[in-house]
C-alpha positions in Angstrom: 0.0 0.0 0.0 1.4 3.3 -0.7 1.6 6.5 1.2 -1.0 9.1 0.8 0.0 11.9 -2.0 1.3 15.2 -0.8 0.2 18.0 -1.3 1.2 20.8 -4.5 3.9 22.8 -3.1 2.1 25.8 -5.2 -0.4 28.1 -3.5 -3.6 28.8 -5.8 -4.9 32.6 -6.2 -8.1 31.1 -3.9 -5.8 30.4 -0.7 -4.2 33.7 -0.9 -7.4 35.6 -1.3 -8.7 33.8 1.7 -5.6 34.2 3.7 -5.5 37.9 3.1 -9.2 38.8 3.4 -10.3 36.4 6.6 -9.9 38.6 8.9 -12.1 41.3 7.5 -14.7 38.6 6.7 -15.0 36.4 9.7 -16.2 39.1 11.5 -19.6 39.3 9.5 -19.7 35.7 10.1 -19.2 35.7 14.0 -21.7 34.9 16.7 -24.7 37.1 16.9 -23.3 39.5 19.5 -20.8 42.0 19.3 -19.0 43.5 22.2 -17.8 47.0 22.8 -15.8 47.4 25.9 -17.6 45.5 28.0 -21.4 46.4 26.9 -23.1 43.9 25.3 -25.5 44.5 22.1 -26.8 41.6 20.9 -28.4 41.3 17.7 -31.9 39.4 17.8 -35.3 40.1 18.5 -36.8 40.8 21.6 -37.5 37.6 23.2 -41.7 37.0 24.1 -40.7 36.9 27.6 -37.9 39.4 28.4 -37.2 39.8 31.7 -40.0 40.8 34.2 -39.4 43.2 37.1 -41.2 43.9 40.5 -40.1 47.5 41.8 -43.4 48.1 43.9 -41.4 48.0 47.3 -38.9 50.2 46.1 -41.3 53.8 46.1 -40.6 56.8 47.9 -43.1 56.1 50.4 -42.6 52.0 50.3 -39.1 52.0 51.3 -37.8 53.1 55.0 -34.7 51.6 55.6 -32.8 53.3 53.7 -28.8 52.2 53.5 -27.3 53.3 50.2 -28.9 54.7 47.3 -28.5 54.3 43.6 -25.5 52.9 43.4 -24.0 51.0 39.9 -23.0 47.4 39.8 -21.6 45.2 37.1 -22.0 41.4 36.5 -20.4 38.7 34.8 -21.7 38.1 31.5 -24.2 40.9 31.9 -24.3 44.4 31.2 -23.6 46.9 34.4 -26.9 48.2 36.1 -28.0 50.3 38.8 -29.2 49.4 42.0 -31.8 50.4 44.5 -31.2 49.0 48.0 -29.2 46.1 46.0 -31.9 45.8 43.7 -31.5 46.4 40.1 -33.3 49.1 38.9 -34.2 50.6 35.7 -34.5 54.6 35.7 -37.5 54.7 33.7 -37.7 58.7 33.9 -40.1 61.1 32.0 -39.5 65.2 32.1 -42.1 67.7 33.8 -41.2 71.2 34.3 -43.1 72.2 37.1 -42.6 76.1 35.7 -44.2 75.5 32.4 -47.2 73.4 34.1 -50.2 75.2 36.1 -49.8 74.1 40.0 -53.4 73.0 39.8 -52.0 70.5 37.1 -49.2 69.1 38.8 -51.1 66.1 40.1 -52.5 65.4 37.3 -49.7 64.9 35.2 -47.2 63.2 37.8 -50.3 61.0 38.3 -50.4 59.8 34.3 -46.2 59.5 34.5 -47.0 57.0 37.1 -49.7 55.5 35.2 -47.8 54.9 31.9 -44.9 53.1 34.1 -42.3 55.5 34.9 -40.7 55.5 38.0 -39.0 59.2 38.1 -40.1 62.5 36.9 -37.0 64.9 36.2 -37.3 68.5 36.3 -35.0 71.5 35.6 -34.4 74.6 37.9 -34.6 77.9 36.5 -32.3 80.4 38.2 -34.0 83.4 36.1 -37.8 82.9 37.5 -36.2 82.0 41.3 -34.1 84.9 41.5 -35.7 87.8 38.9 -33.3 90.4 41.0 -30.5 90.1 42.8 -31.2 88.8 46.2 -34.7 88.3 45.7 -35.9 85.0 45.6 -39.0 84.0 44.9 -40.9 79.8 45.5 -43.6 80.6 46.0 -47.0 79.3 44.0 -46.1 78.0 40.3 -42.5 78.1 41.6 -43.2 76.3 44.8 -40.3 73.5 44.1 -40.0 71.6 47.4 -44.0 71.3 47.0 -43.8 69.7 43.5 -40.9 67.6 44.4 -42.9 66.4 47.7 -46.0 65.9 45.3 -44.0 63.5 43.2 -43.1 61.3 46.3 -46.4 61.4 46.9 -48.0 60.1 43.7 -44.9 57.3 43.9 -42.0 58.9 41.9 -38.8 59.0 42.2 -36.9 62.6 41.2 -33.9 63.4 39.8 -33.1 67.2 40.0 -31.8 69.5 37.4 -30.6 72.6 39.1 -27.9 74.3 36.4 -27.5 76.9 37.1 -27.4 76.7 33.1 -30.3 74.5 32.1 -30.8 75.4 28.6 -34.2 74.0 28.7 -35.2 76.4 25.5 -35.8 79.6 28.3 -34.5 82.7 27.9 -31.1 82.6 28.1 -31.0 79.3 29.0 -32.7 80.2 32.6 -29.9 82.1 33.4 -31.0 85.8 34.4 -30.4 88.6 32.1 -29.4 91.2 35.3 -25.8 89.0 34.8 -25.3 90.9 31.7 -25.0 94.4 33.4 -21.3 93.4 34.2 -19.6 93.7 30.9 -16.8 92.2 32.8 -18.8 89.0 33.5 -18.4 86.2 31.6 -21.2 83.2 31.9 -20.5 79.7 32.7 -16.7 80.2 33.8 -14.9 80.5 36.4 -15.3 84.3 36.3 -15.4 85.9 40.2 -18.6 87.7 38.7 -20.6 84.8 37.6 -19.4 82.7 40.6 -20.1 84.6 43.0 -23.5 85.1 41.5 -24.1 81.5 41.5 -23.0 81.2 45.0 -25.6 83.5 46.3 -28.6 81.4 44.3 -27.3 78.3 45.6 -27.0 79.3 48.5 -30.9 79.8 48.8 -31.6 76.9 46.7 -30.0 74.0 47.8 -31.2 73.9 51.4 -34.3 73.4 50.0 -33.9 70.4 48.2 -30.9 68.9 50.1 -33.2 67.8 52.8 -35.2 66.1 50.1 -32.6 63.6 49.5 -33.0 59.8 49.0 -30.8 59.3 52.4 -32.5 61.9 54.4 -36.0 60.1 53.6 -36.6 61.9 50.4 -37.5 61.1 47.2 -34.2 63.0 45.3 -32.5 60.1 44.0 -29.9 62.1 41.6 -28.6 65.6 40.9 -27.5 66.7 37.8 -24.2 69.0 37.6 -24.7 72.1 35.4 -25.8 71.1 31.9 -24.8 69.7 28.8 -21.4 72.1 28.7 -19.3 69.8 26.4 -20.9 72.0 23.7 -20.0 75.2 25.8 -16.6 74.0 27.3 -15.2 78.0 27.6 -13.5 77.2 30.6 -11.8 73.9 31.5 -11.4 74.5 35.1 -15.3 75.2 35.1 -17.1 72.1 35.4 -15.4 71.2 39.1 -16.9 74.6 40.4 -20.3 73.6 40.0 -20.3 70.2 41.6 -17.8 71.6 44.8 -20.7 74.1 44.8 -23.1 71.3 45.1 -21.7 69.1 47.5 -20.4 72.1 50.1 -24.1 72.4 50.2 -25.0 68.8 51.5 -25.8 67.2 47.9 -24.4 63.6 47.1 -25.5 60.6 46.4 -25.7 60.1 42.7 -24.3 63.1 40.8 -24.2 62.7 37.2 -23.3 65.6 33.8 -25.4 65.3 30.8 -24.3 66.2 27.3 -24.6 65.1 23.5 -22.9 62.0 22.3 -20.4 64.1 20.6 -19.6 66.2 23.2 -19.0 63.8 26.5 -15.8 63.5 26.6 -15.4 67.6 27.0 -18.2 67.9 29.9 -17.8 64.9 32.2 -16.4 65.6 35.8 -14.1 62.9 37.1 -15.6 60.7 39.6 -19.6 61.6 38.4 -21.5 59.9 36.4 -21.9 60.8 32.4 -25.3 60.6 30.9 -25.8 61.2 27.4 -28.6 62.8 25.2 -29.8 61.3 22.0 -33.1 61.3 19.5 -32.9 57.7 19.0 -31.1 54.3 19.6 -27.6 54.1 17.2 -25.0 51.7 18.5 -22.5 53.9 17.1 -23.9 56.8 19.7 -22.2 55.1 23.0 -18.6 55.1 21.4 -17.4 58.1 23.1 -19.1 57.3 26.2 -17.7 53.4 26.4 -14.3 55.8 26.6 -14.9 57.2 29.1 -16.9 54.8 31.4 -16.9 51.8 29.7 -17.8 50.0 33.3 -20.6 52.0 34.0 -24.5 51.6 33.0 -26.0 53.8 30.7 -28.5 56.5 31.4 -29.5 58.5 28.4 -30.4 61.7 30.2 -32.9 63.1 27.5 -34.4 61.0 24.9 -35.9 63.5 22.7 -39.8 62.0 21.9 -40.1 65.0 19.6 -39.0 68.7 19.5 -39.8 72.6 20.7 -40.9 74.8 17.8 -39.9 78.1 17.1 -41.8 81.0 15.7 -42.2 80.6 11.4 -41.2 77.0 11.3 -43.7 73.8 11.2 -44.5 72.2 14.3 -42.1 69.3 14.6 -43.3 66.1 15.5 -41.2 62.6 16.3 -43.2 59.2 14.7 -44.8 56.6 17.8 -42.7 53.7 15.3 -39.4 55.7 15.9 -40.0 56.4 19.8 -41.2 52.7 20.4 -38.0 51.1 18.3 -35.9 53.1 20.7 -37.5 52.5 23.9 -37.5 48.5 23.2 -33.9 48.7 22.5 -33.2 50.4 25.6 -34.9 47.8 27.7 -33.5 44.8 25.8 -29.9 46.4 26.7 -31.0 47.2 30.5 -30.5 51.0 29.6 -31.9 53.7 31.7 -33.3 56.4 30.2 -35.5 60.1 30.5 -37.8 60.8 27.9 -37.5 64.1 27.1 -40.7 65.3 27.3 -43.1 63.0 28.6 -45.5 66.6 28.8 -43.9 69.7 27.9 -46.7 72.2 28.8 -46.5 76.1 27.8 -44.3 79.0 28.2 -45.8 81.4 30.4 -45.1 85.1 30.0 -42.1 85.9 28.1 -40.0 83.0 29.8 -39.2 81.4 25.8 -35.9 81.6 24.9 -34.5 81.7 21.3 -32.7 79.6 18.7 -29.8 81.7 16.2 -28.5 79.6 13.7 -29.3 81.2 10.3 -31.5 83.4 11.7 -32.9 84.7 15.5 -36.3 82.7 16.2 -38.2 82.7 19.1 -39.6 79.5 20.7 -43.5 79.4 20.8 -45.5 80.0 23.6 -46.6 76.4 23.8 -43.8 73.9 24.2 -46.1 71.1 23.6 -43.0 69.5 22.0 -44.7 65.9 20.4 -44.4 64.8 24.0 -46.0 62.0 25.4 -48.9 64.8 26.8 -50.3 67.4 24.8 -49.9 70.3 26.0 -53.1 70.5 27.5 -52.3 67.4 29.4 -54.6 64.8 26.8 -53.6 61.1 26.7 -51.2 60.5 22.8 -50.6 57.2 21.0 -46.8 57.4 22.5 -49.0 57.4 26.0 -50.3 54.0 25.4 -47.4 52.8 23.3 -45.0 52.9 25.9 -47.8 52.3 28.6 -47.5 48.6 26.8 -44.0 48.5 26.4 -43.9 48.3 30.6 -46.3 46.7 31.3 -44.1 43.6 29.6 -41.6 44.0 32.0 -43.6 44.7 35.0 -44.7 42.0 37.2 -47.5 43.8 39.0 -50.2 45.8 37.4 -50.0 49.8 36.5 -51.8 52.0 38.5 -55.4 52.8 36.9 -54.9 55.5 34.2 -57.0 58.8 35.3 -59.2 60.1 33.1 -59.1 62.5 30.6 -58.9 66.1 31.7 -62.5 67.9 31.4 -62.7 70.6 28.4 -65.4 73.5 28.1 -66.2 75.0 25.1 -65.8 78.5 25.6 -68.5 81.2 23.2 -66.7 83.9 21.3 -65.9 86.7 22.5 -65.9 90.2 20.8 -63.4 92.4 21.8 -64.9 95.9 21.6 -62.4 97.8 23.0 -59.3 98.5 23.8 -56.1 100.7 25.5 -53.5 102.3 22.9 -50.5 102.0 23.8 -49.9 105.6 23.7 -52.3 105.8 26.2 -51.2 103.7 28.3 -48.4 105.3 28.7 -49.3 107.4 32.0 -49.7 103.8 33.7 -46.3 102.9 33.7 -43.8 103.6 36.2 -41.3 106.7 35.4 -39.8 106.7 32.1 -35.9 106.8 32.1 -34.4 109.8 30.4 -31.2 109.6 28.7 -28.4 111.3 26.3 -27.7 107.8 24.5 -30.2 104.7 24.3 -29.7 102.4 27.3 -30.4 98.7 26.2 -33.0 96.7 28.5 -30.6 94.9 31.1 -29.1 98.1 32.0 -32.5 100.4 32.7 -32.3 101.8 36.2 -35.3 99.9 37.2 -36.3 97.2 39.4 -34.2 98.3 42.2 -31.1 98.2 39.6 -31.8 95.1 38.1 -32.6 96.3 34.3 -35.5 95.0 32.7 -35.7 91.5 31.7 -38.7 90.7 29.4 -41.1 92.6 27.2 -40.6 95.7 25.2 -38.8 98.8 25.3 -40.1 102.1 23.6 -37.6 104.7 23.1 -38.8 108.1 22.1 -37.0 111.1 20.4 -37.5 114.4 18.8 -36.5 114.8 15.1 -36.8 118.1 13.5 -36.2 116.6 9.9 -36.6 113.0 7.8 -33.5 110.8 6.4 -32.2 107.5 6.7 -31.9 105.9 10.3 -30.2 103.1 11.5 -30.6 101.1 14.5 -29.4 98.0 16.0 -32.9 96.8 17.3 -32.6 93.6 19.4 -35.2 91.9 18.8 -37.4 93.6 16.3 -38.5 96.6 16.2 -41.5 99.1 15.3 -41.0 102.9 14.2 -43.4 105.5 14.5 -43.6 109.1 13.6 -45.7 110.1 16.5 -48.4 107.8 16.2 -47.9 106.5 12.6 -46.4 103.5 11.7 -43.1 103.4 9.2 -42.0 99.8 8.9 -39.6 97.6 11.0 -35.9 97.0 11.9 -35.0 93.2 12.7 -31.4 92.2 13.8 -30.7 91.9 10.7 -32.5 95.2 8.7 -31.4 98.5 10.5 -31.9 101.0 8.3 -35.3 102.6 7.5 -36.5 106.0 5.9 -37.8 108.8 7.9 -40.1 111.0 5.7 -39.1 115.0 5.2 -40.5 116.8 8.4 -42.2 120.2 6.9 -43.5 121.7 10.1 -42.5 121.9 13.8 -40.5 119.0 15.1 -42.1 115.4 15.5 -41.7 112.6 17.9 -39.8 109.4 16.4 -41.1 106.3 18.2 -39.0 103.0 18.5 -40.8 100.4 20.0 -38.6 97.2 20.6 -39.4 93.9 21.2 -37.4 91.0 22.9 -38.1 87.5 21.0 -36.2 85.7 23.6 -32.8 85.3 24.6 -30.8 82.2 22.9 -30.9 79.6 25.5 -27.5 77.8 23.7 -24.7 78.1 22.0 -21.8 80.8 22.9 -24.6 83.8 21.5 -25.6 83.2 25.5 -23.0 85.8 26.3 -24.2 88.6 23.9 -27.9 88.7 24.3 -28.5 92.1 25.4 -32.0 93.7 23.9 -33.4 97.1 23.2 -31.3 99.2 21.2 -27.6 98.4 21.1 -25.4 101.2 20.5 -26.1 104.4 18.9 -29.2 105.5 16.7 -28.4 107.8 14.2 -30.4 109.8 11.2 -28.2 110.1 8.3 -25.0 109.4 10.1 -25.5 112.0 12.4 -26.3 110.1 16.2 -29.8 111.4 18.0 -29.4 112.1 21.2 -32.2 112.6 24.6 -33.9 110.0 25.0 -37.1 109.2 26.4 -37.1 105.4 27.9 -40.6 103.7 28.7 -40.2 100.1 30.2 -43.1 97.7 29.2 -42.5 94.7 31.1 -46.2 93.9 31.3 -45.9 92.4 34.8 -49.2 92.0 37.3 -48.6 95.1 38.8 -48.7 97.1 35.2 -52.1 95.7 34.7 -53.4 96.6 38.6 -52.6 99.9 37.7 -55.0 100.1 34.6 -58.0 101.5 34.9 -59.6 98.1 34.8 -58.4 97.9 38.3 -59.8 101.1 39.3 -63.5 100.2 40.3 -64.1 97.7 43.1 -65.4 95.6 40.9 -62.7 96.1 37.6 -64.5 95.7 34.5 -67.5 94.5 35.8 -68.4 97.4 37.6 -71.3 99.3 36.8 -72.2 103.3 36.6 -74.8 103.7 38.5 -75.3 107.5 38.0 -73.3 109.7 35.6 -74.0 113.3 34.9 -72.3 114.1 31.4 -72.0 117.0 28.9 -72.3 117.0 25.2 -71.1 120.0 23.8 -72.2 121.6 20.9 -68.2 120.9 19.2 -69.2 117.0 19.4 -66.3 116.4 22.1 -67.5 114.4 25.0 -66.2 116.8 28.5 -66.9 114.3 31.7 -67.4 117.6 34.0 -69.3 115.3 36.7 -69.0 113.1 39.1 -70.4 109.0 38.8 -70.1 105.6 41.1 -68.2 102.5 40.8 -70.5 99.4 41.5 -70.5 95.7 41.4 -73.1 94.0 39.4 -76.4 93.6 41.8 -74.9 95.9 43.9 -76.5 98.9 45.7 -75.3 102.2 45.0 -71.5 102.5 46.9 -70.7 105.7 48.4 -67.4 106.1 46.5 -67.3 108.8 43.9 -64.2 110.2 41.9 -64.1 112.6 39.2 -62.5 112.9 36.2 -61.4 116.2 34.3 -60.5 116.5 30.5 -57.0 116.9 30.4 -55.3 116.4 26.9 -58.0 115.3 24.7 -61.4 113.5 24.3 -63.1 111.3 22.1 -65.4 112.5 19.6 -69.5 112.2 20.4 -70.0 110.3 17.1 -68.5 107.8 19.4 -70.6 107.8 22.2 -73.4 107.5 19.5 -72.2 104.0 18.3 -74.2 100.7 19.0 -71.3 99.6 20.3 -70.4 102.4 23.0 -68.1 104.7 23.1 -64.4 105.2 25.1 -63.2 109.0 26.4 -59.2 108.4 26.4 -57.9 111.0 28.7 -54.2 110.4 28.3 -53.2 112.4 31.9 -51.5 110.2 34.7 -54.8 110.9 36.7 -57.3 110.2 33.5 -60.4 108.1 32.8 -62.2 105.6 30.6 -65.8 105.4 29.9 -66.5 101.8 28.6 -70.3 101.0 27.6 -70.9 97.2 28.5 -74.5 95.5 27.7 -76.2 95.8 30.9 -79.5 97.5 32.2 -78.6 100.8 33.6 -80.9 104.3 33.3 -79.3 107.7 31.7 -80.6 111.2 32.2 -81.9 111.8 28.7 -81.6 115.3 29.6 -77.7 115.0 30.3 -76.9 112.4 27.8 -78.4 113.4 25.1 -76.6 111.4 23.0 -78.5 107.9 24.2 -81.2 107.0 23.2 -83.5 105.7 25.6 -83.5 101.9 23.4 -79.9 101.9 24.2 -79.9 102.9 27.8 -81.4 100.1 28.7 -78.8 98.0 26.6 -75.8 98.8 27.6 -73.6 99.9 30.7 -71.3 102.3 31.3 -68.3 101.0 33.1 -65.9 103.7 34.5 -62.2 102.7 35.0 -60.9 104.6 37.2 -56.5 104.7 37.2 
């Protein structure tokens, strides 16, 4: 028997294309998980019975002994988790902003949170609505924090805290408040001794009032977030270990944690805290910077964005249920923790909107209904139930009952037939500033030297002749030639044409509007509004100004005359003595009563004396009524209202007797 042949000594073009190219290959041919430092993705469908989990001993009001908090563990041939009381524990978290949501609301919504299977609500803190001027601090009602965060523990949440003092949170500059651009010197979100110092102070108020609120002190604070997202800022690389030294001198620990785009971890982690991420959707490839920096660590992805905010011109954005649900089932199957961002995003009160500037300045809307899980209103979405079902697969007891829909009224419309110039409202508003040069809004001496920080500005100045002017109008702005309207100046246009002035000298009126600071992005330091820098007319810079704040807080609209009678616009003349003269101007020479509706006759009387000019009687003779604007600090309004109320035919000749028994006059009083 012979031996076996040997093989040809000569390699084929085959075996040299396989020896060169298996390497690259067998990868696509290896088991059906991949590894990437030590977290495991693997690649298969979600099984029919993933794993099931029974948290209903570990609520804020369930579990007393407290020992240790969230802490993070890993385990062998598993992916690292938290762990609650050595339990492991998903953070299945879902933002409200107590600030954007009425406080008769709050319930309401933490109550569906719970329903739909979350376990935390996460809120940010905004320094700008706490602290409006320096050293005043205001938590009270809307902004009453430690009663929201004790309402969650309540319904059965768990919180994790968001106090900046940068939020971003799409609020005027990024919840920051504007009085820290007085200092020209300061610069936000360093280590400036201006800015530090002012964040001091706030904290200093603050954080007592949450650090007793903390999971190891019996509360329901289970992590604190440091600052916010500033690997996109990064300005100041000894910054980041101010604010958590800040934190911590104050009594906060536990677990501390940074939050910041997938791009930009790696630039705004602090050493020893843990790094969350933020993302619009599940992509392997979005962890890689994170696994190099905590590749030992579970994942929490701090804001998973369900949809978007909208600014002012653009379509409202709005996130598929498919896309949300793919993601959410991804991050259960891989034991990530996660916050969707919003679960109900609720409105901007006020001005407190903040601003996008990319290729243009755009305000954010008023509502920041943001696709979340909630409308705005607080209704019940399809992402609701979607991920309502989604937990309930990995839940071994049952959700709590869902509560019902919130009621809705169907309000009739309403005909607005009147209304206050704004030229004559002037007289209501506090002192007008008078200055040489413009003075932009953060640096009005007003509000005990705090500047203005929302609303509009009017500046007023005498021209004696027409030409080109040019402004630098932050936001947007509206000229007027005394009381006549020539066009606008934007941020971007700054020049307009002032028509030849033939007689005496005219008033030029610039009425400016602020659209919202940016809330991100470096712009944050340079978001000073009004008018920025000199105004000239044809090169030549106008001087003596007149400055009229128009903050449009409460206390502007108590001093209206619709606050004058004890009963505001409901009240109800119940005798008026008035003159028609033979001219057709309506002269209020008399005196008339304030009442209530139903009321009898009050012995309170003021009167009224034609000051700078009134309205003309065609206007009394209207169906519709008539308004005497008396624009004196000390002036008044007569506003006919449908009512039944008697006129001397004799005095008011005007009225018919049909009408008088139509219509009310309602007399505002400033």
């Amino acid at each position: 028997m012979g031996s076996p042949p040997r093989s040809s000594p000569r390699l084929s073009w085959r075996r040299v294309l396989c020896v060169l190219f298996l390497p690259f290959v067998s990868s696509g041919f290896a088991p059906p998980a991949k590894y990437r430092n030590n977290f495991i993705f693997e690649r298969r469908k979600l099984p029919p019975n993933p794993r099931r989990f029974d948290w209903s001993h570990l609520t804020p009001r369930e579990l007393k002994n407290r020992s240790q908090g969230i802490q993070t563990e890993e385990r062998a041939g598993r992916n690292p988790s938290f762990t609650l009381e050595g339990h492991e524990f998903l953070i299945l978290g879902g933002s409200v902003h107590y600030l954007r949501v009425p406080r008769a609301s709050w319930r309401d919504r933490l109550l569906k949170l719970r329903a739909c299977g979350f376990n935390t609500v996460t809120t940010y803190v905004p320094w700008n609505l706490h602290e409006p001027e320096r050293g005043t601090f205001d938590f009270s009602g809307n902004l009453d924090l430690e009663a929201f965060i004790l309402l969650a523990e309540e319904v059965g949440l768990w919180v994790i805290l968001r106090p900046g003092p940068y939020i971003c949170s799409e609020m005027d500059l990024g919840g920051l408040p504007s009085w820290l651009l007085q200092d020209p010197t300061s610069q936000l979100r360093t280590t400036n001794r201006s800015f530090v110092n002012a964040v001091n102070k706030y904290f200093d108020h603050l954080i007592p009032r949450v650090a007793l609120l903390q999971y190891l002190q019996g509360g329901p604070i289970i992590a604190v977030q440091v600052e916010n997202e500033y690997g996109f800022f990064y300005k100041d690389e000894a910054y980041m270990p101010y604010p958590l030294q800040a934190l911590q001198q104050r009594g906060i620990g536990g677990l501390l944690l940074t939050a910041d785009n997938t791009e930009e971890v790696m630039r705004g982690h602090i050493k020893g805290v843990l790094a969350s991420i933020n993302m619009k959707g599940f992509k392997v490839d979005s962890f890689k910077h994170l696994y190099k920096l905590q590749r030992h660590k579970p994942i929490l992805i701090m804001e998973f964005w369900v949809g978007w905010f909208d600014t002012w011109g653009i379509d409202h954005r709005v996130m598929g249920v498919n896309e949300v649900e793919k993601s959410v089932s991804e991050f259960i199957r891989y034991g990530i923790s996660f916050n969707v961002y919003m679960f109900h995003g609720g409105t901007n009160f006020g001005f407190m909107n903040g601003a996008t500037s990319f290729e243009k300045h755009r305000g954010v809307t008023t509502s920041y209904d943001y696709d979340a899980v909630l409308t705005e209103a607080g209704d019940y979405t399809a992402k609701h139930f979607m991920l309502q079902s989604l937990f309930e697969s990995i839940l071994v007891r049952p959700l709590p009952p869902v509560p019902s829909p919130t009621p809705k009224a169907v309000y009739p419309s309403l005909k607005l037939s009147h209304y206050l110039p704004l030229w004559e409202a002037l007289p209501y508003l506090q002192r007008p500033v008078t200055s040489n040069v413009p003075i932009n809004m953060e640096n009005l001496p007003i509000n005990n030297g705090n500047g203005q920080s929302f609303g509009f500005v009017l500046y007023e100045m005498t021209i004696c002749s027409g030409g080109r002017l040019h402004a630098n109008a932050q936001d947007e702005a509206q000229v007027f030639l005394n009381e006549t309207s020539l066009g606008i100046l934007t941020d971007v246009y700054r020049d307009i044409d002032i028509p030849p002035i033939t007689q005496e000298c005219q008033l030029l009126r610039i009425l400016v509007e602020n659209q919202g600071r940016v809330n991100f992005s470096w712009k944050i330091q340079n978001q000073r509004k009004g008018l920025i820098g000199p105004v000239t007319l044809d090169k030549i810079p106008l001087n003596w100004f007149t400055i009229y704040s128009l903050e449009l807080k409460t206390q502007f609209f108590k001093k209206t005359p619709s606050s004058s009678c004890s009963a505001g616009i409901a009240g109800v003349c119940s005798s008026m003595d008035e003159t028609l003269g033979a001219t057709g101007i309506l002269g209020l020479r008399k005196r008339f009563t304030c009442l209530a509706p139903g009321s009898s006759p009050a012995p309170t009387r003021s009167s009224c004396s034609r000051r700078r000019r009134a309205a003309q009687a065609s206007t009394a003779q209207t169906s519709a009524g008539f308004d005497s604007r008396l624009a004196e600090p000390w002036m008044c309004y007569l506003w006919m209202w449908r009512t039944n109320c008697a006129y001397n035919q004799n005095t008011a000749p005007g009225l018919n007797s049909k009408q008088s028994t139509k219509t009310r006059l309602t007399t505002l009083l400033c």
